[in-house]
C-alpha positions as CSV (number, residue, x, y, z in Angstrom):
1,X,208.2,51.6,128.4
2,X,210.0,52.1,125.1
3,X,212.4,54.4,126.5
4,X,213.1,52.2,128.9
5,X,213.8,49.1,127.0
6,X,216.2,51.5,124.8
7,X,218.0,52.7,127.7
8,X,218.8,48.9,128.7
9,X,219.8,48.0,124.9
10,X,222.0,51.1,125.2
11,X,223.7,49.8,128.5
12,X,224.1,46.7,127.2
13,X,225.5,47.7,124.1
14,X,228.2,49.9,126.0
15,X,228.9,47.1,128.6
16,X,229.9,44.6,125.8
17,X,232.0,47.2,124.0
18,X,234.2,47.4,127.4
19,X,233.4,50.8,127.6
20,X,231.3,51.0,130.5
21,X,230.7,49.0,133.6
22,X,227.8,46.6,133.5
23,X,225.3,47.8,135.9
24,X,225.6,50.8,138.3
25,X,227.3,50.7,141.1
26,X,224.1,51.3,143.6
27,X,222.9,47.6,142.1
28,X,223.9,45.1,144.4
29,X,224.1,43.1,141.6
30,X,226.4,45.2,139.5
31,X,228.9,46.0,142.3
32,X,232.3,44.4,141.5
33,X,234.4,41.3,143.4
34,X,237.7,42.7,142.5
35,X,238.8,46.1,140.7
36,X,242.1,46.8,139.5
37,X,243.0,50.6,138.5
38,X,245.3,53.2,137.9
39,X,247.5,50.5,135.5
40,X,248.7,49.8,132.1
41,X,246.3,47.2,131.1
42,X,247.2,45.6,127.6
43,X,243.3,43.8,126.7
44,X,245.0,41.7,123.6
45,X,241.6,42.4,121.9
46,X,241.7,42.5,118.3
47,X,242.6,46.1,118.6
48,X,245.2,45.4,120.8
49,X,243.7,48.1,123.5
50,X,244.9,49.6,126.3
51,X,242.8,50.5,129.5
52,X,243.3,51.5,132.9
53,X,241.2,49.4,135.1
54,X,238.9,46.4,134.8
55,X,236.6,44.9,137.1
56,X,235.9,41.3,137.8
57,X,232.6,39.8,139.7
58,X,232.5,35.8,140.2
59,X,235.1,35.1,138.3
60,X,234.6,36.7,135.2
61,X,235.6,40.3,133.5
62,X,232.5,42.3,133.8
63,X,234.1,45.7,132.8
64,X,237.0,47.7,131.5
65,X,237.7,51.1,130.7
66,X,239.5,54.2,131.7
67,X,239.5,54.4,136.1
68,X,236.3,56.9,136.0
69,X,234.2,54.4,134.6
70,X,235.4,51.0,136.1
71,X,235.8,52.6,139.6
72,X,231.5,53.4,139.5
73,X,231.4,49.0,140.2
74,X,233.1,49.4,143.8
75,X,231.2,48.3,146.5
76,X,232.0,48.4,150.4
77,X,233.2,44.8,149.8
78,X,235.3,45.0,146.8
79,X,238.6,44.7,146.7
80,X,240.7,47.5,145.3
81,X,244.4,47.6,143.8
82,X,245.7,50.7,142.6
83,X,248.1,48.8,140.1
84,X,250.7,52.6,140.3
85,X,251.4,51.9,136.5
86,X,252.4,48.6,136.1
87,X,251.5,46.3,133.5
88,X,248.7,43.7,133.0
89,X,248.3,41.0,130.6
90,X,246.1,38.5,130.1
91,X,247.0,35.0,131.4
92,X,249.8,33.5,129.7
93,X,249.0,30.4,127.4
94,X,251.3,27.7,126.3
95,X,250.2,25.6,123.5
96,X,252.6,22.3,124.1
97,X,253.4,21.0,127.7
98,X,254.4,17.1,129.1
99,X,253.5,18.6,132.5
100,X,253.1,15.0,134.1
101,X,256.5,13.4,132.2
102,X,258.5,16.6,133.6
103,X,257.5,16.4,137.1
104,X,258.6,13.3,137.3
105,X,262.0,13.1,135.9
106,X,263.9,14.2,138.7
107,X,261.7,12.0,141.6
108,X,264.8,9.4,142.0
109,X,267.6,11.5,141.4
110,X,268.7,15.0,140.3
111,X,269.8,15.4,136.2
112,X,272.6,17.8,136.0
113,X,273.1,20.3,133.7
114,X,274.8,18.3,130.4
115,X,275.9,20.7,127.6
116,X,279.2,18.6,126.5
117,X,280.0,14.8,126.3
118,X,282.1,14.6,128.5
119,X,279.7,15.9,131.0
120,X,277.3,12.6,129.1
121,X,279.3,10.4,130.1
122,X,280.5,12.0,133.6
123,X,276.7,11.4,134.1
124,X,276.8,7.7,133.0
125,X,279.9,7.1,135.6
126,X,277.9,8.5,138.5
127,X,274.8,6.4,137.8
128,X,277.0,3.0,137.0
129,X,278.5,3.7,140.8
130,X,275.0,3.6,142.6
131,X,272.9,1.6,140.4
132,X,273.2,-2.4,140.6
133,X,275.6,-4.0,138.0
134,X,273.0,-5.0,135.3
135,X,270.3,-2.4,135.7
136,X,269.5,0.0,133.0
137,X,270.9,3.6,132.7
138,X,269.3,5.6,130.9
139,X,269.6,9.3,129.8
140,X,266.4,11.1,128.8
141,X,266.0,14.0,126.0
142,X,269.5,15.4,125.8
143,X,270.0,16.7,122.3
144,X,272.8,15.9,120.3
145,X,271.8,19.6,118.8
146,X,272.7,21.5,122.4
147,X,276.0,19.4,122.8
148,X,279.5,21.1,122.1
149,X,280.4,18.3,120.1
150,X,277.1,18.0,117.9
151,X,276.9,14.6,118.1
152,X,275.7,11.4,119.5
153,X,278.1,9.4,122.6
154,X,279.9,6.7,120.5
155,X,279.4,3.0,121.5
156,X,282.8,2.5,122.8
157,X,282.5,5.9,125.1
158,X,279.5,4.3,126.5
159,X,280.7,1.0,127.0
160,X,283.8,2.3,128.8
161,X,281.5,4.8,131.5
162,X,279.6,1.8,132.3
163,X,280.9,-1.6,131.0
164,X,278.5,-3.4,133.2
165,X,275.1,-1.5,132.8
166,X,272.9,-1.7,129.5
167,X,273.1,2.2,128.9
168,X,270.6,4.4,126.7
169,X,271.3,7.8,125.6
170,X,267.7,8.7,124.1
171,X,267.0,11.7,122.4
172,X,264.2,12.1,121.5
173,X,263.3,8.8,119.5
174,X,266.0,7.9,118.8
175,X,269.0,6.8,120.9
176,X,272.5,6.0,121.7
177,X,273.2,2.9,123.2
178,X,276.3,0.6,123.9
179,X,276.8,-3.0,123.4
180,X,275.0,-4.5,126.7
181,X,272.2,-2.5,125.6
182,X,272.2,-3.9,122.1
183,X,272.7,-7.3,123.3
184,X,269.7,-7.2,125.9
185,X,267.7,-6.0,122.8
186,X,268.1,-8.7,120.8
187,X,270.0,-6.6,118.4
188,X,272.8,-8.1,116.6
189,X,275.9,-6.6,116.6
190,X,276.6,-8.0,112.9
191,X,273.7,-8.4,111.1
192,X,273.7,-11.6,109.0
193,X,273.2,-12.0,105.1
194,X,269.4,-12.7,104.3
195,X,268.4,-11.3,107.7
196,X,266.5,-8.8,109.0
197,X,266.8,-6.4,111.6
198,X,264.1,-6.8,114.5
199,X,261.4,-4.4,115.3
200,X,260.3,-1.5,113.1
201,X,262.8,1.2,114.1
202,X,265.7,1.3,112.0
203,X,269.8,0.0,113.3
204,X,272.7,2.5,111.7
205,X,275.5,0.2,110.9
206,X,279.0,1.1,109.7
207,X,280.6,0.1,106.4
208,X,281.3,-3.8,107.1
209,X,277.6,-4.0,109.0
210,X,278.7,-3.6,112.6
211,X,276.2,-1.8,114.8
212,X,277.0,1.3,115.8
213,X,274.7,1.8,119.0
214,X,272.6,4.5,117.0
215,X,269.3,3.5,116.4
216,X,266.6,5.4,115.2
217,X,262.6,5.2,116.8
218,X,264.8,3.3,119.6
219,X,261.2,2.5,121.1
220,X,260.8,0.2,118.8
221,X,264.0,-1.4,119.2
222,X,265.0,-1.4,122.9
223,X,264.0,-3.0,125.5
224,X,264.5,-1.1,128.6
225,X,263.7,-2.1,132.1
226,X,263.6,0.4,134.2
227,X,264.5,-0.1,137.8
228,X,263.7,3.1,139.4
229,X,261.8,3.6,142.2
230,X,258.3,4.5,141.0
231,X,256.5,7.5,142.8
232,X,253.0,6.7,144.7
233,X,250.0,8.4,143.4
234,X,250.3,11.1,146.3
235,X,253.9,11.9,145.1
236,X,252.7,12.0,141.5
237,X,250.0,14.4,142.3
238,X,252.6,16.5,144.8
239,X,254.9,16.8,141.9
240,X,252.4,17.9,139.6
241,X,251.1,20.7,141.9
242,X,255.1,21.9,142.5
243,X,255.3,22.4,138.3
244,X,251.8,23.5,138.2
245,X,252.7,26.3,140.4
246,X,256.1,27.2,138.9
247,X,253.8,28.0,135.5
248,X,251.7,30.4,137.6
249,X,255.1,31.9,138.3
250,X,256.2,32.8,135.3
251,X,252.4,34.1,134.2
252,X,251.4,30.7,133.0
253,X,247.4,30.3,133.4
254,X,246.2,27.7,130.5
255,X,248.4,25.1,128.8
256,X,247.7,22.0,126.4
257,X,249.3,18.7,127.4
258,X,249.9,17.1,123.9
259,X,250.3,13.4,124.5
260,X,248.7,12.3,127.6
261,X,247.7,8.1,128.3
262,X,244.4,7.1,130.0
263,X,246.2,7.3,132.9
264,X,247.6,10.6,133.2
265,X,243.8,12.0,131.6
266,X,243.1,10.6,135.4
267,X,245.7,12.1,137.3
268,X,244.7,15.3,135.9
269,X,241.1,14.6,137.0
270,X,241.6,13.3,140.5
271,X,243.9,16.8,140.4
272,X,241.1,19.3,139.3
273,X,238.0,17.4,141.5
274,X,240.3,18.0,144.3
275,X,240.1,21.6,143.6
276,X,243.7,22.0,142.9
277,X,244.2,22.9,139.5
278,X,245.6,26.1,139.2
279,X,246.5,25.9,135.3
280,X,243.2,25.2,132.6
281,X,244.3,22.2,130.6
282,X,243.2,20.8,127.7
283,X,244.2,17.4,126.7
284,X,245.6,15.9,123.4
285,X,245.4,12.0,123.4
286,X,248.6,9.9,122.6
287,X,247.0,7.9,119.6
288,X,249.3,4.7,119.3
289,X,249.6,4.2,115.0
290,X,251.3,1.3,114.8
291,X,248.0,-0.8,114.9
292,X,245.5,-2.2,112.7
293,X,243.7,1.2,111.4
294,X,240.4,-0.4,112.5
295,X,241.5,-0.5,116.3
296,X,243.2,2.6,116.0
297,X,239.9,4.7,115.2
298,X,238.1,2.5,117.9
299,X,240.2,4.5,120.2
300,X,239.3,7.7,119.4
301,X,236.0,7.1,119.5
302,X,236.2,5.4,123.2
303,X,238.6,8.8,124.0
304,X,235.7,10.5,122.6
305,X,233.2,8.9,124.8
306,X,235.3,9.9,127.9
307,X,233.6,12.4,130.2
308,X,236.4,14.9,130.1
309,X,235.3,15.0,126.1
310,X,232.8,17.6,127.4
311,X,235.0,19.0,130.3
312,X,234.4,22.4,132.3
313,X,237.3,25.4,131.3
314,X,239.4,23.9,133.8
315,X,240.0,20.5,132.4
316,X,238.7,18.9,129.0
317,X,240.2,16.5,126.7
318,X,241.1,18.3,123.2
319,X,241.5,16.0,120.5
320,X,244.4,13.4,119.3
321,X,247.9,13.9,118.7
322,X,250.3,11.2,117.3
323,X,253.6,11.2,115.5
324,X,253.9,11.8,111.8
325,X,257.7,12.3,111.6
326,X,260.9,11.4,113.5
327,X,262.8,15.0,115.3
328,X,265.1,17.2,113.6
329,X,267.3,17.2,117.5
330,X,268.0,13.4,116.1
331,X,268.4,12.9,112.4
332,X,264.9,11.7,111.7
333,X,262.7,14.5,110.4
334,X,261.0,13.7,107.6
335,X,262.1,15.9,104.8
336,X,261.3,16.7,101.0
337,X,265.4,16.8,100.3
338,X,267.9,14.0,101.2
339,X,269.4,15.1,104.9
340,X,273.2,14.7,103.4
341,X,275.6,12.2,104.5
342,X,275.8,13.6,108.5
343,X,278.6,12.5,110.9
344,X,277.0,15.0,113.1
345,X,273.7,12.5,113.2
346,X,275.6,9.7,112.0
347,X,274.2,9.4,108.5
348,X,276.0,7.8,105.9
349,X,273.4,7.4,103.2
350,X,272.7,10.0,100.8
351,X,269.3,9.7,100.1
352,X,268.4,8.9,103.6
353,X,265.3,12.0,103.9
354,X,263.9,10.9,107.8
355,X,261.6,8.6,108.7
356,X,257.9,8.8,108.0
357,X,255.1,6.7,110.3
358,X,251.9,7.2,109.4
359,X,251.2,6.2,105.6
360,X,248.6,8.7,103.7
361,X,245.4,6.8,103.5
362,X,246.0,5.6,107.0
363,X,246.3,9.3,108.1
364,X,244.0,10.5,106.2
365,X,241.6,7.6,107.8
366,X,242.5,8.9,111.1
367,X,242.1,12.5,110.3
368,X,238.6,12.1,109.6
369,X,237.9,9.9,111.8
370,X,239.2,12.2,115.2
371,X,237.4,15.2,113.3
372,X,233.6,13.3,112.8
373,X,233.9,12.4,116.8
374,X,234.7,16.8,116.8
375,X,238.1,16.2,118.3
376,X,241.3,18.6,117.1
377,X,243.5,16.8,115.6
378,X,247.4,17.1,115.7
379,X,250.6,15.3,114.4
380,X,254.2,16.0,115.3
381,X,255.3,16.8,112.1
382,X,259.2,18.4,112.6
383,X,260.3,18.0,108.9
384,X,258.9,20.1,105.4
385,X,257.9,16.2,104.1
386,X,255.9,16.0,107.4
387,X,254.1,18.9,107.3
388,X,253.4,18.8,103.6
389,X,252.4,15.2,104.0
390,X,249.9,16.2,107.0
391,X,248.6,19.5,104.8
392,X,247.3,16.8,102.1
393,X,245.7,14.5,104.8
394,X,243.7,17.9,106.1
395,X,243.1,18.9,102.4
396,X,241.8,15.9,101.5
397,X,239.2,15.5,104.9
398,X,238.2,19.1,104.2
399,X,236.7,18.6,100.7
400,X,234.3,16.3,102.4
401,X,233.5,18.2,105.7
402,X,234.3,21.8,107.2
403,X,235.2,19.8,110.7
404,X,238.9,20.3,109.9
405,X,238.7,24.1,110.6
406,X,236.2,24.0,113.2
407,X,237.8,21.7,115.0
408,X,241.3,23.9,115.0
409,X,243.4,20.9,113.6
410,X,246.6,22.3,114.0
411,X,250.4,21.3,112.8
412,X,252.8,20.8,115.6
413,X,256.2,22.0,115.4
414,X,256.5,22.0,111.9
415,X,259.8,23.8,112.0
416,X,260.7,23.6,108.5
417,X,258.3,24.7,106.3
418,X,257.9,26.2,102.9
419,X,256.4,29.1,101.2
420,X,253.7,26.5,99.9
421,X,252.9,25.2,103.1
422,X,252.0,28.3,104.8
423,X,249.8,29.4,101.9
424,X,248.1,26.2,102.2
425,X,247.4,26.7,106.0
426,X,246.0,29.7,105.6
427,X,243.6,28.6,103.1
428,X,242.3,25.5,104.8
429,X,241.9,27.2,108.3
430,X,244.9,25.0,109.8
431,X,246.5,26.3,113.1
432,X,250.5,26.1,114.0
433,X,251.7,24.9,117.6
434,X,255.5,26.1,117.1
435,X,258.4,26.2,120.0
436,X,260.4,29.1,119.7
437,X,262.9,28.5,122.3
438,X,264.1,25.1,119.5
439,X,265.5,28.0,117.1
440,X,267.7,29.2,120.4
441,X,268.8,25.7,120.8
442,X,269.3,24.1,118.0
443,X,270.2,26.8,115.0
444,X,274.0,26.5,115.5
445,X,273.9,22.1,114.3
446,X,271.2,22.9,112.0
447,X,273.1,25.6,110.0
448,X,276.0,23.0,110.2
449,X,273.8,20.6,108.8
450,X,271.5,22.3,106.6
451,X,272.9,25.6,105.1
452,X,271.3,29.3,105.2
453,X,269.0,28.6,102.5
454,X,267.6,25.2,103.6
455,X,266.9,27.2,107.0
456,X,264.6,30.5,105.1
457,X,261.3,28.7,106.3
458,X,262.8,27.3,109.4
459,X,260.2,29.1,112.2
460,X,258.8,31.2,109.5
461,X,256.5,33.8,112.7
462,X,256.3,36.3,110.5
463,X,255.4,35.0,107.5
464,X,252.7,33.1,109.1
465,X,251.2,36.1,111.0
466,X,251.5,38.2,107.4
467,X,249.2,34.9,106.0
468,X,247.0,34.8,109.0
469,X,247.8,31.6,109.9
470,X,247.0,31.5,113.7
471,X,250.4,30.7,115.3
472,X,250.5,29.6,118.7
473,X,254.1,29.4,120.8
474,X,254.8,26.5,123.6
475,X,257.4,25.0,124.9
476,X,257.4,21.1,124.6
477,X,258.3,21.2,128.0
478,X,259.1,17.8,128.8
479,X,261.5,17.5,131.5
480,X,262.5,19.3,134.8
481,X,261.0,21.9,137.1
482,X,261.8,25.3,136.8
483,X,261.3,27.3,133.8
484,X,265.0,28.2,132.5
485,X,266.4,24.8,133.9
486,X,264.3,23.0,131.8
487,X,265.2,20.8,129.0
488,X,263.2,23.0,126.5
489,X,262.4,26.3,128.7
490,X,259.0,27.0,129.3
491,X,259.5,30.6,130.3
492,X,257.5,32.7,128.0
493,X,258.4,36.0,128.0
494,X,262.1,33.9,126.8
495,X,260.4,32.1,124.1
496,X,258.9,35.8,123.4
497,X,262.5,37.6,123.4
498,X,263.3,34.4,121.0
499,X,261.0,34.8,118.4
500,X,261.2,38.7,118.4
501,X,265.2,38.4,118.1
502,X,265.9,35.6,116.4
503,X,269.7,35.0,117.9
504,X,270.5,31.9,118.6
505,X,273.2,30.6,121.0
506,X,276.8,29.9,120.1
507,X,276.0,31.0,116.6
508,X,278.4,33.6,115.1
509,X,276.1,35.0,112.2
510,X,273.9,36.7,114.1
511,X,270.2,36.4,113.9
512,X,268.4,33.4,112.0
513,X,266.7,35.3,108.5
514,X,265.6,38.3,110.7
515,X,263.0,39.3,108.4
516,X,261.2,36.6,110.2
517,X,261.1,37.9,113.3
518,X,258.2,39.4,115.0
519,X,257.5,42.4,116.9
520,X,256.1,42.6,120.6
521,X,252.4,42.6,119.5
522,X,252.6,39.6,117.8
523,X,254.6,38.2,120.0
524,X,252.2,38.8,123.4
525,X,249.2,37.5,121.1
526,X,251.2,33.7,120.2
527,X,250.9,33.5,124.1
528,X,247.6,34.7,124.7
529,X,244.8,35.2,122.0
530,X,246.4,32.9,119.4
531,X,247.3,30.0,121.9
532,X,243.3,30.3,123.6
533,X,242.3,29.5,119.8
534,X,244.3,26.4,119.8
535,X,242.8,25.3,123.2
536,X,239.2,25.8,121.5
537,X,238.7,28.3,124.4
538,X,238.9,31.7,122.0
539,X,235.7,32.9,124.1
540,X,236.8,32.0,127.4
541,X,240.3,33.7,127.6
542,X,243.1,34.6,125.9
543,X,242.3,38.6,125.7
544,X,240.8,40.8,128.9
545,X,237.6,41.4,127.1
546,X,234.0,41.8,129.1
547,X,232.3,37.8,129.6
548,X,236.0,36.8,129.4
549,X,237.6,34.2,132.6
550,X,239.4,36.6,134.5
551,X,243.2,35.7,134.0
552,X,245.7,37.9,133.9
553,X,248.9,38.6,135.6
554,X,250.8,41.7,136.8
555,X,254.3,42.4,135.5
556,X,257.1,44.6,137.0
557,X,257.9,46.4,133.7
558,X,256.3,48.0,130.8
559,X,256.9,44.7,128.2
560,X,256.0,47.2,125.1
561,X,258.5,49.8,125.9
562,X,261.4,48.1,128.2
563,X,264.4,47.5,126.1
564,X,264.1,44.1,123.9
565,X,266.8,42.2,125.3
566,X,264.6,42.7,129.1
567,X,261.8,40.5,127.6
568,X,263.4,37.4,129.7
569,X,264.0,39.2,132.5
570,X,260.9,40.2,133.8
571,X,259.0,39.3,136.5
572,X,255.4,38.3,136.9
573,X,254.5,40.2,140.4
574,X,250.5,38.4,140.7
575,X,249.1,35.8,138.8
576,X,245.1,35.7,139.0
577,X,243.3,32.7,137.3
578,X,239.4,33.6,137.5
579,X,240.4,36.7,139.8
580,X,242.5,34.6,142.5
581,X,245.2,35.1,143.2
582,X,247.8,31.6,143.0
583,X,250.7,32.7,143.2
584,X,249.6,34.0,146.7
585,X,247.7,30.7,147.5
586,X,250.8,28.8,145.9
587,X,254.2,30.9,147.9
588,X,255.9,27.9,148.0
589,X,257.2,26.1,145.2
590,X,260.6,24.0,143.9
């Protein structure tokens, strides 16, 4: 009896080291669903293994291992693929996704491909020639950053596309507008003495107080009604399965939506109860601020309350996210140094450092508040002011409870940073949602703007995995389907090649501070490993280890010994998602 007992602790033992299947294969029990062999299988464990085969039964990783040992778990039922050397990761993960905004953009009419004004205000013309004299147009998330120019449309180029239309040129939150816009808003073109401007965002004005149709947090400012022919909830859902499916394309198995509304937390559930939901999310809750703090943590309590609080690993509400900080694609990152007068952003004060939102006892409030009700808590915080600001919010919760850490609270973008910062991180257990595809972007007007030396910390990877600070890579895909037509591409072996290269485009120095860069490794685990840890789902998936969801994907080349510069180009041949298949189930797409 004793020998027997050992001999089962031995098994075991084996089984959870991935060294040996589970059960023999003459147990019915232990004989395999699926088996793939004969491949290049890159596990992402903590040792960053390789094997040649695993072996998945209902849904799960119950083995993996060299070919002899895997291959003992085939039954006359299991499905076999000899894999003939190709590659196998696990499922790709990206940690910051608008899936429902970005399906939708395009349900009325197609957005072009903009990279100069004059293709801006091309764009205007066309719109002002089909939409009724009066109507809003307005242009969504087209940075002044990824313009030729580098610079906003001007009042008087707007008013002349479309002299009879309010137009908005919004990026991010802040906009472009020209005078019908303005007037419809209630803002005055020249603001009088004693008075103040309306709303909380801020009006830029020239030198004898004339408005210049910039306006910064435009939300707060304009008011826009939109006249566009809203989809019905069967469209919404179809256009949500169509980007859905394009993720599972490009490898993408798990992602976290990071501001969704009570409504869109439904969409996703009617979505995943009608068995549909071929990508795990989790959830982040767009946590409106600009309240009385009393009402604002009333909210994340009722969010907290919400079924999908406990969720199943398809679909489960994360935590909170709100805005900290304006964007550094606009002029109103909040930073610890004056921006400099700007007539790329239109900045004409010299002591003008961004905008801030969220005052520190009121974020601190609401950082232990989303952390008692064990939410993760998140802030876009673009600027070094931002994320310094946010780093003494989580400092201060954490010398009253360890929920900070547990909970994975996590900094989001945080594109500048500083030496400080990312020791700090490190030290109180604070996670990093970064988008690497921004540095590709936007590098050429930030260097403009900023200088080499303001840019050292800008994206610091590197330094960040050398602290072990868990970085995570998204996208902040936000509008558009299709992975490298997207605003801000969410094609991940790109953002990969990004952050392992460092070169941005239309930038004649060559890489950004290449000692930041990282190598493929690293790079595979910000997708995988690192971004499961942000979704709270580090036991679940993220690495092909045995009791692990089986998601992984098949690639047509060798992505740790192709040459670098193939990273973007390769292609993912199978995508499984708890051993299915969906990119068979899904053939059809955009």
């Amino acid at each position: 009896m004793l020998l027997r007992k050992l001999r089962i602790v031995c098994v075991g033992l084996l089984v959870c080291c991935g060294s040996f299947p589970v059960m023999a294969a003459d147990s019915e029990r232990g004989v395999a669903d699926l088996v793939l062999h004969g491949g290049k299988i890159l596990t992402v464990d903590r040792g960053f293994s390789i094997v040649q085969a695993l072996a998945v039964r209902d849904g799960r990783i119950v083995a993996t291992g060299s070919d002899a040992q895997v291959l003992q778990l085939v039954g006359p039922n299991t499905q076999q693929i000899d894999l003939q050397g190709q590659t196998v990761l696990p499922g790709l993960i990206d940690s910051h996704v608008h899936a429902i905004d970005a399906s939708l953009l395009e349900f009325d009419h197609p957005v072009p491909d903009i990279q100069t004004i004059a293709d801006v205000l091309q764009h205007v013309r066309e719109r002002a020639a089909v939409v009724p004299a009066g109507d809003w147009i307005v242009l969504e998330q087209i940075f002044i950053t990824r313009l030729r120019e580098q610079r906003y449309p001007t009042r008087a180029e707007l008013d002349a596309a479309a002299p009879h239309h309010p137009v908005a040129f919004r990026t991010g939150p802040d906009a472009s507008v020209n005078s019908l816009a303005l007037a419809r808003s209630g803002i005055p073109d020249q603001l009088e003495p004693g008075t103040s401007e309306p709303g909380t965002g801020r009006v830029e004005r020239d030198a004898a107080g004339r408005a210049t149709g910039i306006l910064r947090t435009a939300r707060h400012l304009l008011k826009i009604e939109q006249q566009t022919v809203k989809p019905t909830t069967v469209e919404r859902d179809t256009r949500l399965l169509q980007l859905l499916q394009d993720y599972n394309r490009v490898g993408i198995t798990s992602a976290i939506d990071r501001a969704v509304s009570d409504e869109e937390i439904e969409q996703y559930r009617r979505v995943r109860d009608a068995g549909d939901l071929t990508v795990r999310m989790r959830l982040s809750y767009h946590l409106d601020t600009d309240r009385k703090l009393d009402a604002v943590k009333d909210d994340i309590r009722r969010v907290a309350r919400h079924p999908l609080s406990q969720g199943d690993d398809r679909l489960k509400i994360l935590g909170i996210k709100t805005f900290l900080d304006g964007g550094m694609l606009t002029g109103s990152a909040y930073m610890r140094a004056p921006w400099g007068v700007s007539q790329i952003y239109g900045i004409d004060d010299p002591e003008y450092r961004g905008l801030r939102y969220i005052e520190p006892d009121t974020l601190r409030e609401i950082v232990r508040t989303t952390v008692e009700n064990d939410f993760q808590f998140t802030a876009h915080s673009v600027g070094d002011g931002a994320v310094h600001a946010l780093l003494d919010a989580y400092e201060q919760v954490s010398r009253e409870t360890s929920k900070v850490a547990e909970t994975h609270c996590c900094l989001t973008h945080s594109n500048f940073m500083s030496r400080q910062a990312i020791e700090r991180a490190a030290q109180l257990g604070i996670c990093v949602d970064i988008q690497p595809a921004w540095l590709y972007l936007d590098t050429r007007t930030l260097y403009a703007q900023f200088g080499n030396e303001r840019l050292r910390y800008f994206q610091p990877l590197k330094s960040l995995f050398a602290a072990n600070v868990i970085v995570g890579g998204g996208s902040d895909h936000m509008q558009k389907i299709g992975a490298m037509r997207a605003i801000n591409p969410y094609h991940p072996f790109w953002g990969m090649w990004v952050a392992c290269r460092r070169l941005p485009r239309w930038f004649e120095q060559g890489a950004l501070h290449e000692e930041e860069a990282l190598d493929r490794q690293q790079a595979i685990a910000m997708y995988t490993r690192n971004n499961a840890y942000l979704m709270r789902m580090e036991n679940q998936i993220g690495s092909l280890e045995v009791g692990k969801l089986a998601d992984f994907i098949v690639l047509d080349r060798d992505i740790l010994s192709c040459p670098i510069d193939q990273l973007p180009e390769i292609q993912v041949v199978a995508t499984y998602l708890s051993g299915v298949n969906v990119i068979l189930r899904n053939s059809t797409g955009p």
